[in-house]
Residue frames as qw, qx, qy, qz and C-alpha x, y, z in Angstrom:
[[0.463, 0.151, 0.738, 0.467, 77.04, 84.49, 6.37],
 [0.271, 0.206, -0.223, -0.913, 75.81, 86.40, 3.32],
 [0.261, 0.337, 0.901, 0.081, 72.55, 84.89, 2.19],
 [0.083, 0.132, -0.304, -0.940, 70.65, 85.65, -1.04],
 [0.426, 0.324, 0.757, -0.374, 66.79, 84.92, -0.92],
 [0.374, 0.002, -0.264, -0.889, 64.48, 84.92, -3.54],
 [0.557, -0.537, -0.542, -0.327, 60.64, 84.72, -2.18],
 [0.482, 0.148, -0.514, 0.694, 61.85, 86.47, 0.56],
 [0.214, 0.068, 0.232, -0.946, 58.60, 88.31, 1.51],
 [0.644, -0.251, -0.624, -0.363, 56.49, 85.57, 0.96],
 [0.833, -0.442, -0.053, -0.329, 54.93, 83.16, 4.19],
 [0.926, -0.133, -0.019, 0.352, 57.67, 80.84, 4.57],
 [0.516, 0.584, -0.073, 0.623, 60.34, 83.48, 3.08],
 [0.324, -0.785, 0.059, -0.525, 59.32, 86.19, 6.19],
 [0.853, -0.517, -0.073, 0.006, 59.94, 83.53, 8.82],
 [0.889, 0.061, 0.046, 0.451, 63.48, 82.94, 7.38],
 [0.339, 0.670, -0.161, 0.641, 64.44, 86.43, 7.14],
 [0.609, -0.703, -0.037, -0.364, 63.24, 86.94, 10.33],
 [0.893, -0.407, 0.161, 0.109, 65.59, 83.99, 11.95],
 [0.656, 0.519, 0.034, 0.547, 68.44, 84.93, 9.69],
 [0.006, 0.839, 0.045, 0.542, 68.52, 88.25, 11.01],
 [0.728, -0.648, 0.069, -0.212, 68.63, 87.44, 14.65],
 [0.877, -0.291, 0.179, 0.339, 71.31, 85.22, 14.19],
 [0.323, -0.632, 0.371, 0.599, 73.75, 88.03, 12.65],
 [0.581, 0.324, 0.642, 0.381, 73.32, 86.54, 9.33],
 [0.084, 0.401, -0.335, -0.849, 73.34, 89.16, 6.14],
 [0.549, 0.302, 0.776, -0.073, 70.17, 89.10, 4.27],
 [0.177, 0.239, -0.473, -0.829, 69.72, 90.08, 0.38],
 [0.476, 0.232, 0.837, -0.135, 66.61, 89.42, -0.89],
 [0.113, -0.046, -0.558, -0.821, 65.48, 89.98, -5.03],
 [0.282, 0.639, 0.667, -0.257, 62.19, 91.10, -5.61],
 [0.355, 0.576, 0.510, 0.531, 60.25, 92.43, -8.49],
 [0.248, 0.167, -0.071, 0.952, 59.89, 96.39, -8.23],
 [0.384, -0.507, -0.391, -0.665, 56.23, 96.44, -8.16],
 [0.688, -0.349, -0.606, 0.192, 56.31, 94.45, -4.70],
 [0.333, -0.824, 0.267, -0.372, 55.56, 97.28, -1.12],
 [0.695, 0.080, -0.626, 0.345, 58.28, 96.53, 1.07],
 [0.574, -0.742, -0.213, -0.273, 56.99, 96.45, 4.50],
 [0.931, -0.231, 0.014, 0.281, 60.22, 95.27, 6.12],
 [0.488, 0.714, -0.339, 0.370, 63.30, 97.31, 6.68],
 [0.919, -0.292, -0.111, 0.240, 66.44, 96.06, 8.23],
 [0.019, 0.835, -0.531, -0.144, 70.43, 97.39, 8.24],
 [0.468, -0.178, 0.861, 0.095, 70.89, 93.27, 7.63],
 [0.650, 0.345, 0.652, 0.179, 68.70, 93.32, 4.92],
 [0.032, 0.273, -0.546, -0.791, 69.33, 94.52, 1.08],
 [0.670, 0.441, 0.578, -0.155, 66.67, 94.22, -1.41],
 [0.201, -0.335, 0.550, 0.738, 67.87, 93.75, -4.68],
 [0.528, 0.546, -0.093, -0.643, 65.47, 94.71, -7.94],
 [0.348, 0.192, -0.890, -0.226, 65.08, 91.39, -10.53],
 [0.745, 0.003, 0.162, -0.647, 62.70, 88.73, -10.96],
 [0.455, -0.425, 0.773, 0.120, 64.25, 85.27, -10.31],
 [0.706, 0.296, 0.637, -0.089, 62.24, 83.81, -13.28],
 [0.351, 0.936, 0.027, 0.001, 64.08, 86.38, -15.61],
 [0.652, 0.306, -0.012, 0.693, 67.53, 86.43, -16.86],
 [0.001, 0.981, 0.132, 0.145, 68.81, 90.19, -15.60],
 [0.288, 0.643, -0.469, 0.532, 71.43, 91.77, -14.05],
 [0.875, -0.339, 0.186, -0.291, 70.55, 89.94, -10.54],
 [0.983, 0.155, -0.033, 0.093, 72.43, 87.15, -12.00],
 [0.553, 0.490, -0.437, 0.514, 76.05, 88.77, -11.80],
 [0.302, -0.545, 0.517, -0.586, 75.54, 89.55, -7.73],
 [0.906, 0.025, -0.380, -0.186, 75.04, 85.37, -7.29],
 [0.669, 0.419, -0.387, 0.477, 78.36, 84.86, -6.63],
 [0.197, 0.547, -0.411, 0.702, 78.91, 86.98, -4.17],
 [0.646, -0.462, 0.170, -0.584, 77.24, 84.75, -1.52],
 [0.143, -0.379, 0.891, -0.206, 77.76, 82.11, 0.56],
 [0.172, 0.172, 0.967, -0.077, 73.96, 80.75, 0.58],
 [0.347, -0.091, -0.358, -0.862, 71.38, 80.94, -1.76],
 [0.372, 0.307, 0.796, -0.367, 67.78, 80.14, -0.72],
 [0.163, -0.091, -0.590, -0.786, 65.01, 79.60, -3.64],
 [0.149, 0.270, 0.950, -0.034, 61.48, 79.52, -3.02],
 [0.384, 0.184, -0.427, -0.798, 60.18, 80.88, -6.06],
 [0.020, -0.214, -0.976, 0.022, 56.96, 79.23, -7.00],
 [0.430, -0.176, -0.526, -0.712, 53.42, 80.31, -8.56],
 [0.644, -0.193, 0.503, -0.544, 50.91, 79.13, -5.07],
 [0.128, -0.188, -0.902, -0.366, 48.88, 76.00, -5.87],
 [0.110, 0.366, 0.691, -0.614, 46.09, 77.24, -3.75],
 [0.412, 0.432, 0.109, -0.795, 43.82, 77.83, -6.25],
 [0.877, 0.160, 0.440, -0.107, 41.95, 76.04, -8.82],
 [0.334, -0.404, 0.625, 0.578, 44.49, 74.82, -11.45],
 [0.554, 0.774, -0.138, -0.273, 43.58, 76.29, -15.38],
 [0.833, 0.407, 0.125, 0.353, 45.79, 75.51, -18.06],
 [0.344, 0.736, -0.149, 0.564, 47.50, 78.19, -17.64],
 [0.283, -0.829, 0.356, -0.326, 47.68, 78.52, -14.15],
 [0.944, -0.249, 0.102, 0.191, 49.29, 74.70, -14.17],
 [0.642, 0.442, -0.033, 0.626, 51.92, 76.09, -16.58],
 [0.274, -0.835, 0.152, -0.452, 52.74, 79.09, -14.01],
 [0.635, -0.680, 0.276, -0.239, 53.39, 77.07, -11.31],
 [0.888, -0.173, 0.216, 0.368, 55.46, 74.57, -13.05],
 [0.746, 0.399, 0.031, 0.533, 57.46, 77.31, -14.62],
 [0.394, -0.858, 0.169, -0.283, 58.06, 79.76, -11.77],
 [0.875, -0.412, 0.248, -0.057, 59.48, 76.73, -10.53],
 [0.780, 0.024, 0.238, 0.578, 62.03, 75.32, -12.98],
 [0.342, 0.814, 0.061, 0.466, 62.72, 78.93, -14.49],
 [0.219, -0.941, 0.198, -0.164, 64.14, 80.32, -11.50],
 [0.876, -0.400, 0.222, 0.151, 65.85, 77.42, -10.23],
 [0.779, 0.532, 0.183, 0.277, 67.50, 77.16, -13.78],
 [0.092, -0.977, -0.030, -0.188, 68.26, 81.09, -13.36],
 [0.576, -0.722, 0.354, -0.147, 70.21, 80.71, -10.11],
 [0.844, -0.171, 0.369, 0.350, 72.09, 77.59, -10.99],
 [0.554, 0.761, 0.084, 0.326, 72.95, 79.44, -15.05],
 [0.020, 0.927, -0.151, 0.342, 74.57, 81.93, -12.68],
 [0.519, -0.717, 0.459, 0.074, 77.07, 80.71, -10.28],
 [0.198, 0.730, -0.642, -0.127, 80.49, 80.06, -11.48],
 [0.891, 0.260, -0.365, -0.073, 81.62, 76.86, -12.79],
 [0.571, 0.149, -0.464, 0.660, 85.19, 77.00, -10.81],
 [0.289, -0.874, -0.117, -0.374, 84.18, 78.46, -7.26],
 [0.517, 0.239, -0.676, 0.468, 86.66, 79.44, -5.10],
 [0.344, -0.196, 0.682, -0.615, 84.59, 79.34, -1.56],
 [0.137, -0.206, -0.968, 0.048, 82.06, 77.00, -0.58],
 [0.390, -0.127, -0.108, -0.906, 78.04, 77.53, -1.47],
 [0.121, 0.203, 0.919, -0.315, 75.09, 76.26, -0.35],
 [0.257, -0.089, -0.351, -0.896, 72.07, 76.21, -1.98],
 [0.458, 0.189, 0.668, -0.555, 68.51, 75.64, -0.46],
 [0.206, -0.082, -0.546, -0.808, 66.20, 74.99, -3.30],
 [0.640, 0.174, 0.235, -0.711, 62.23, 74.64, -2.37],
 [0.372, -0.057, -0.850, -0.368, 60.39, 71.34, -3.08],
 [0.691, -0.338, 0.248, -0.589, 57.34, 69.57, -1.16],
 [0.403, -0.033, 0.908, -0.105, 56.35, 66.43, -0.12],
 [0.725, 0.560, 0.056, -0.397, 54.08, 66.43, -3.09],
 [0.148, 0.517, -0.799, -0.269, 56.94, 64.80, -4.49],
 [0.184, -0.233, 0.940, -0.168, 55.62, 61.49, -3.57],
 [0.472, -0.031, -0.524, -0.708, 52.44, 61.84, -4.98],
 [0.583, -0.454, 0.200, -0.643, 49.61, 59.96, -2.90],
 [0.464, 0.266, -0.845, 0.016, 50.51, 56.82, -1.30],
 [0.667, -0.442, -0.544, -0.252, 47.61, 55.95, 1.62],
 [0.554, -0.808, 0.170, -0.107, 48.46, 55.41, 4.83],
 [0.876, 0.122, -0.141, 0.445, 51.90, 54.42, 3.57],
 [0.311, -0.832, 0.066, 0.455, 54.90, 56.08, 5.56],
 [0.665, 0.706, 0.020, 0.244, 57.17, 57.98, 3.28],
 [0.589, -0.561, 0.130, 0.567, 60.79, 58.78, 3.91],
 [0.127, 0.741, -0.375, -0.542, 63.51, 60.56, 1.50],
 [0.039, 0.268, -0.901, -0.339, 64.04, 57.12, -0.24],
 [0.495, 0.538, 0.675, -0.100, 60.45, 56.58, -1.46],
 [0.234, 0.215, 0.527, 0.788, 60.25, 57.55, -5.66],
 [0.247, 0.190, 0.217, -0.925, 58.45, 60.14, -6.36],
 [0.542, 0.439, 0.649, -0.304, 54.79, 60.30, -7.88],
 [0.410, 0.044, 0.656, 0.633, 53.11, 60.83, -10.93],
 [0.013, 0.947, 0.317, 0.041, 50.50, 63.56, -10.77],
 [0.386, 0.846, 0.060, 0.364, 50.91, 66.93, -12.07],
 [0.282, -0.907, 0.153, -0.274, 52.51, 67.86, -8.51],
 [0.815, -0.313, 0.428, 0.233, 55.07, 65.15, -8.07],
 [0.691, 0.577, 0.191, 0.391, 55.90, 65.82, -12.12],
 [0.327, 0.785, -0.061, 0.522, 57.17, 69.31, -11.01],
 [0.570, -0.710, 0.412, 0.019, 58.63, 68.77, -7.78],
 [0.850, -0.128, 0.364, 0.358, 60.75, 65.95, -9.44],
 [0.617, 0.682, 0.129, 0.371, 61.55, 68.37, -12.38],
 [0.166, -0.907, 0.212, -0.323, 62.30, 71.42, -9.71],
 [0.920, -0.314, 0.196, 0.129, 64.49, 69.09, -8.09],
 [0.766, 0.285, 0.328, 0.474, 66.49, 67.88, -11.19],
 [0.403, 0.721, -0.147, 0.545, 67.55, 71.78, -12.17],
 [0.345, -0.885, 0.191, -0.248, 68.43, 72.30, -8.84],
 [0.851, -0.204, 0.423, 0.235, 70.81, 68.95, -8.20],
 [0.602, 0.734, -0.064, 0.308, 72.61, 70.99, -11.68],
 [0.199, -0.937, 0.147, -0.246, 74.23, 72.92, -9.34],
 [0.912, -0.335, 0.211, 0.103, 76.33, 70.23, -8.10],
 [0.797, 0.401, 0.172, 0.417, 78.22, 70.05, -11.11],
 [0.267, 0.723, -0.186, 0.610, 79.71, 73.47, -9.98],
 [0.401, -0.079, -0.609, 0.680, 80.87, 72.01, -6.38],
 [0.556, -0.298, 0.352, -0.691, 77.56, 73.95, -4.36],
 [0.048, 0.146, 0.949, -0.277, 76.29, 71.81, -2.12],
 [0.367, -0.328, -0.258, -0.831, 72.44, 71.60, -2.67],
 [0.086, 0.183, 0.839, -0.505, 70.02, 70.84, -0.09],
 [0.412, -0.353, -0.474, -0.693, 66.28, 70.23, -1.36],
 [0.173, 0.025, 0.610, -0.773, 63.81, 71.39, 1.36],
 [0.252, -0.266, -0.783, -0.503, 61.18, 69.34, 0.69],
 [0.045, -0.060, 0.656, -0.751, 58.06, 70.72, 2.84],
 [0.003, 0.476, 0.875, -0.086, 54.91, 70.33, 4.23],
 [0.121, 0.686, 0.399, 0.597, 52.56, 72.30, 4.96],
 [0.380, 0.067, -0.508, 0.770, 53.82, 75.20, 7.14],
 [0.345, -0.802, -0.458, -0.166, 51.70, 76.36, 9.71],
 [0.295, -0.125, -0.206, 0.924, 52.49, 79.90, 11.47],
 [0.174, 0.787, 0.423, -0.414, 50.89, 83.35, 12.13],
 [0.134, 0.652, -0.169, -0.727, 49.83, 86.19, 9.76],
 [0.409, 0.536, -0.503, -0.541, 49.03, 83.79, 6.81],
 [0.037, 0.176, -0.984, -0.006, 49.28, 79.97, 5.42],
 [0.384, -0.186, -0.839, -0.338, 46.40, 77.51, 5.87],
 [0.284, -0.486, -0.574, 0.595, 45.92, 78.46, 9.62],
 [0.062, 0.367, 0.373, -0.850, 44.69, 82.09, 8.68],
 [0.445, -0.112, -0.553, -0.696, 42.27, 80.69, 5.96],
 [0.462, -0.422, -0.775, -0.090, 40.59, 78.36, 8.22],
 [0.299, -0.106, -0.708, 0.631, 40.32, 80.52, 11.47],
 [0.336, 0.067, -0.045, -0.938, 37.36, 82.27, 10.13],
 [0.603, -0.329, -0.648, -0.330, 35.48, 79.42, 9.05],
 [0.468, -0.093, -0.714, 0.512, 36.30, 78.37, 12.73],
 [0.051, -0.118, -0.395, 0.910, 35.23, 81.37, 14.41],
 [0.524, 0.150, 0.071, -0.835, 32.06, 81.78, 12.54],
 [0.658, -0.014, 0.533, -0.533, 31.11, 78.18, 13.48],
 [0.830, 0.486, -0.239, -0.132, 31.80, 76.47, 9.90],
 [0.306, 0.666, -0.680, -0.009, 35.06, 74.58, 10.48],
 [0.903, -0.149, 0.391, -0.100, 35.21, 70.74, 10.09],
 [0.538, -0.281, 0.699, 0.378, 37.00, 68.02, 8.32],
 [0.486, 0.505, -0.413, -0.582, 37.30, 68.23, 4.24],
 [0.704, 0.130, -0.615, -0.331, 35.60, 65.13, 2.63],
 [0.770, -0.013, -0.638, 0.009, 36.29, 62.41, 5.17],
 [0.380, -0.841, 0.377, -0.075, 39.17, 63.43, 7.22],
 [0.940, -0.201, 0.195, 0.196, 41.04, 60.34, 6.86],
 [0.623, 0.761, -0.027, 0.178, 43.56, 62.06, 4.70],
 [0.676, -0.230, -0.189, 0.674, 47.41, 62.62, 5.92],
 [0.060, 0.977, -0.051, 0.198, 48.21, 65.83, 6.57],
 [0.735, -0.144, -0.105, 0.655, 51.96, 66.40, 7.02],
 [0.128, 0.900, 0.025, 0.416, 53.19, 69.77, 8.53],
 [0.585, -0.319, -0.308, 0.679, 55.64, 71.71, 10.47],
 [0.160, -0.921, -0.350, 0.055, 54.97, 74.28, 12.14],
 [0.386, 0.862, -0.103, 0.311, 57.58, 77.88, 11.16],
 [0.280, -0.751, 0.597, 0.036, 59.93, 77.90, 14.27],
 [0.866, -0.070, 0.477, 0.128, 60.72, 74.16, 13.03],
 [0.759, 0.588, 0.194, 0.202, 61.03, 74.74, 9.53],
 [0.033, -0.914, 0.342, -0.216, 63.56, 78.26, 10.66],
 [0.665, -0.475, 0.572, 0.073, 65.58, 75.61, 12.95],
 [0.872, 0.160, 0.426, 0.183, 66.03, 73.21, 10.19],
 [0.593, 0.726, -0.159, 0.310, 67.47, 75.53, 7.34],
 [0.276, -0.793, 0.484, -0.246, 70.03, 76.93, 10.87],
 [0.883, -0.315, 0.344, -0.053, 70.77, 73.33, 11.36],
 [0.795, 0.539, 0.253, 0.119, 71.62, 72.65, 8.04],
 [0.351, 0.883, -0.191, 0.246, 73.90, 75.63, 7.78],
 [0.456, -0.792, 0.349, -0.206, 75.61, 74.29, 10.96],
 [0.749, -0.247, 0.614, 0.035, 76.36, 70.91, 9.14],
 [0.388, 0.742, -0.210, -0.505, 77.78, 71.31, 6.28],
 [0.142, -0.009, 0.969, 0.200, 78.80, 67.44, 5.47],
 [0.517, 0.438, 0.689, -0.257, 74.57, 67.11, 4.61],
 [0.347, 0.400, -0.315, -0.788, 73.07, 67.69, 1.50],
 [0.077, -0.229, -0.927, -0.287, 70.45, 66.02, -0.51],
 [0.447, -0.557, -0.357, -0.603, 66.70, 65.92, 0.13],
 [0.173, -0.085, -0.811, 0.552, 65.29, 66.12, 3.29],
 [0.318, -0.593, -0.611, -0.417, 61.45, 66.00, 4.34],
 [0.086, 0.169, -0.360, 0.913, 60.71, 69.23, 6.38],
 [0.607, -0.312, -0.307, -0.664, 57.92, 68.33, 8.22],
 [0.528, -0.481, 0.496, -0.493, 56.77, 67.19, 12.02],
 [0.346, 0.283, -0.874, -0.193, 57.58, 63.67, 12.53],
 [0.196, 0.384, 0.809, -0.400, 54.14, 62.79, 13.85],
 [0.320, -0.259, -0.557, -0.721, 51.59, 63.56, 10.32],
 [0.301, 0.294, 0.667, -0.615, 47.81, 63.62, 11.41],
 [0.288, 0.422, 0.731, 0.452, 45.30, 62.84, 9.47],
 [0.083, -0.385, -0.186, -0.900, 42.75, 66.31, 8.54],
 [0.554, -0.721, -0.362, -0.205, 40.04, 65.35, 10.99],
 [0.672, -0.533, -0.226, 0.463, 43.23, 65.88, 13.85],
 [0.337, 0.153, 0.054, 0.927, 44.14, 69.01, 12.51],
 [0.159, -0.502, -0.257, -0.810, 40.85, 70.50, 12.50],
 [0.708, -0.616, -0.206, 0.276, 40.16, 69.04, 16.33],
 [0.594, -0.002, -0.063, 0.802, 43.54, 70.78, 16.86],
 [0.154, 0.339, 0.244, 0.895, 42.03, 74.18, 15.67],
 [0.561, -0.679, -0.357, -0.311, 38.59, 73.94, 17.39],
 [0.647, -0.601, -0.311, 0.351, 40.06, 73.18, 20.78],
 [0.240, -0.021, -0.144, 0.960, 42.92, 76.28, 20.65],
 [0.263, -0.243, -0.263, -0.896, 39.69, 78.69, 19.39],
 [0.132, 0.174, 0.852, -0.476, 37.32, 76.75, 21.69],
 [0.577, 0.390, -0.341, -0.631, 34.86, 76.56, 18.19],
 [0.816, 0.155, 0.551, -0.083, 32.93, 72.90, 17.82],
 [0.215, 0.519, -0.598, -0.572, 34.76, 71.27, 14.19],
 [0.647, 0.249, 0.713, -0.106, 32.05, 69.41, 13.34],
 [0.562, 0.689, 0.169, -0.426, 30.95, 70.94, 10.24],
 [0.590, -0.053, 0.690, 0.417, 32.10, 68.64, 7.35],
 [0.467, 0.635, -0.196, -0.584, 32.87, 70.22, 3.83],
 [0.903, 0.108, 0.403, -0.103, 31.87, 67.49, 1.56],
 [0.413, -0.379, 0.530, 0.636, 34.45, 66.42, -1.11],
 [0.464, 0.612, 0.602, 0.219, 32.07, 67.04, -3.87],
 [0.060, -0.979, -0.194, 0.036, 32.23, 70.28, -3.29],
 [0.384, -0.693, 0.391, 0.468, 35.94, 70.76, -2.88],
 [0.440, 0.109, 0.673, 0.585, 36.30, 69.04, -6.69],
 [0.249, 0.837, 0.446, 0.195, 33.36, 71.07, -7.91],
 [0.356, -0.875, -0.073, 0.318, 35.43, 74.02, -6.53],
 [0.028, -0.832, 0.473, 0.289, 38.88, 73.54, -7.40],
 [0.880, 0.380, -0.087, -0.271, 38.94, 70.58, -9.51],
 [0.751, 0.477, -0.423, 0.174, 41.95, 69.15, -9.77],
 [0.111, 0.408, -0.581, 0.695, 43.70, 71.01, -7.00],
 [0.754, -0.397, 0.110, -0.511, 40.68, 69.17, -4.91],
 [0.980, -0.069, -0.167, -0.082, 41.69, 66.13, -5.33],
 [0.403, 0.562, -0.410, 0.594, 45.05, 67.34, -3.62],
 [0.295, -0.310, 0.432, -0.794, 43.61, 68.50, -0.65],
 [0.883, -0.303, 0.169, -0.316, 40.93, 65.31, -0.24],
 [0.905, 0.030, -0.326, 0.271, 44.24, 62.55, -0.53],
 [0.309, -0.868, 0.365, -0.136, 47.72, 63.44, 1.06],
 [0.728, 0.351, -0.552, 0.204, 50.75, 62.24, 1.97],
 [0.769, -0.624, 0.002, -0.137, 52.06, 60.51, 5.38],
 [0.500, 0.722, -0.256, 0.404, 55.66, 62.10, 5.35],
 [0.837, -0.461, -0.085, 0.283, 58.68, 61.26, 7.83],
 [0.181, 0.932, -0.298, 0.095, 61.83, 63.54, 8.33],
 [0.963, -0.172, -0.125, 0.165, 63.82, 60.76, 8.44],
 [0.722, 0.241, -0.166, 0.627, 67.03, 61.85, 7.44],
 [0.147, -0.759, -0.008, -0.634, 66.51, 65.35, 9.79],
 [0.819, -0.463, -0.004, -0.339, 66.03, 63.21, 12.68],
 [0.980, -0.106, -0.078, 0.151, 68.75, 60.97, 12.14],
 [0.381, 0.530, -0.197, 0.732, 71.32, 63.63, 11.74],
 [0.224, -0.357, -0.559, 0.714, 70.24, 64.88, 15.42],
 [0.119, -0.188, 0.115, -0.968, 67.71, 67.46, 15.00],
 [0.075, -0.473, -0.841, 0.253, 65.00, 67.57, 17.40],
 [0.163, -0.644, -0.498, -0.557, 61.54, 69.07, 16.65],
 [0.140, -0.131, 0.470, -0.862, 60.46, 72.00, 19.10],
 [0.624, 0.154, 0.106, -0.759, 56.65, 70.97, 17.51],
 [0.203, 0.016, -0.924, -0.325, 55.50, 67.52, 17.12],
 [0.038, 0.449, 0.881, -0.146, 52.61, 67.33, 18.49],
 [0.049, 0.489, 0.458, 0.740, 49.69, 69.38, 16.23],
 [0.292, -0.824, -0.471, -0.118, 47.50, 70.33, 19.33],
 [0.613, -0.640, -0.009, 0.464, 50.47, 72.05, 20.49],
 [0.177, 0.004, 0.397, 0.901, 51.82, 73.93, 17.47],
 [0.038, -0.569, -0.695, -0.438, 48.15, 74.79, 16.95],
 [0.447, -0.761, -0.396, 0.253, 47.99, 76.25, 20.31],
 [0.530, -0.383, 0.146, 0.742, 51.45, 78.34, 19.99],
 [0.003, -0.386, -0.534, -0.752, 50.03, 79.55, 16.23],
 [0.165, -0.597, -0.631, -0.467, 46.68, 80.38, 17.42],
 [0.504, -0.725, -0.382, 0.274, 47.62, 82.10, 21.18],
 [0.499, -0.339, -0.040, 0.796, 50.69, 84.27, 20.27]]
């Protein structure tokens, strides 16, 4: 298949080209001009354009079979006025983009991935959450449910859309795993505020399987929660991390500190969400990683 990426040389983006590639797949991916490309392929194209921009990008749409979006402004950092407005318009601007551009009257069959999280759901205790729980109302549920809504446009021009709603992906070279493995190593790495918090993730060969599934079943479409179907709360992630690194994770970073830090975007990181891939599961796919001390190990040995 032809497949057009944009965030294609991001964390999550790398994995997918990566697994694309292997499997024969054609890969095109838009990026801005300023951006070193480290990566060269004879499968991959990089095309010049910035998905949050109108450009000339927009007429080479078409000429694919599957688009993947995951445009998108981090949240990892503390959230300004300005950097909230970033991240929620990275988000609906591209999406917008990408749908503007593909033809009203198509005459093959598209697929579109679009990028969402489980932040949709905003924070709901130790409640489980499937695809049929509403979303939330904090700032991050406001703009998953918006990023959503321009992507589900697309319909209206006969693509199928699949929203990849994900956790939080754990892999090498990057992600949440190669911020913490320093604390870890130099004896600082415990649970944030409590621990008691959910932590839903899936770990990159999962998340790579799922978009390959997806392309293999082309009756699905809708949301679907990309993420190990066994959550842990933060105190079993960071146990998870010690034991691979063989590094005590006692050392507890109080949640004052994480609000005093990153205000808002703290109070993200001391709740969570306890997320189920139902509808992944029930379609047949089966996780390679469900169990965190294992994906932790596989992340933290290879």
């Amino acid at each position: 298949m032809k497949i057009l990426m944009t965030g294609g040389t991001g964390f999550i983006g790398s994995f997918l080209t990566d697994k694309f590639i292997r499997d024969g797949h054609e890969v095109s991916i838009l990026i801005r001009k300023e951006i070193d490309i480290k990566k060269k392929s004879r499968n991959i194209t990089f095309i010049n354009g910035a998905p949050t921009v109108s450009g000339p990008w927009q007429h080479l749409v078409n000429n694919y079979d599957v688009i993947i979006n995951l445009t998108g402004a981090s949240i990892f950092s503390r959230w300004t006025g300005e950097q909230k407005k970033l991240i929620k318009e990275t988000r609906i601007n591209s999406t917008r983009n990408i749908v503007d551009a593909l033809d009203a009257n198509l005459s093959k069959a598209v697929t579109l991935f679009n990028a969402s999280a489980v932040g949709y759901y905003g924070f709901h205790g130790d409640e489980e959450l499937t695809e049929e729980a509403p979303p939330g109302n904090d700032f991050l549920a406001t703009v998953a449910k918006e990023w959503e809504k321009e992507a589900l446009e697309a319909k209206k021009k006969g693509v199928r859309v699949c929203i990849m709603r994900f956790g939080i992906v754990l892999g090498t070279d990057g992600g949440i795993i190669g911020r913490m493995i320093p604390l870890f190593k130099n004896f600082l790495g415990g649970p944030i505020g409590n621990g008691k918090q959910w932590f839903s993730w899936v770990h990159a060969d999962d998340l790579t399987e799922a978009f390959s599934f997806l392309l293999k079943h082309p009756e699905l479409s809708g949301p679907f929660n990309v993420c190990s179907p066994v959550p842990v709360r933060n105190k079993g992630l960071v146990k998870a991390i010690g034991k691979a690194l063989k590094r005590p994770s006692l050392m507890p970073l109080p949640g004052f500190i994480i609000r005093l830090v990153l205000g808002e975007f703290g109070c993200v990181i001391l709740k969570g969400q306890k997320v189920l891939p139902r509808r992944l599961i029930e379609n047949g796919f089966i996780f390679k990683h469900q169990n965190i001390d294992d994906a932790i190990a596989a992340i933290i040995t290879n």
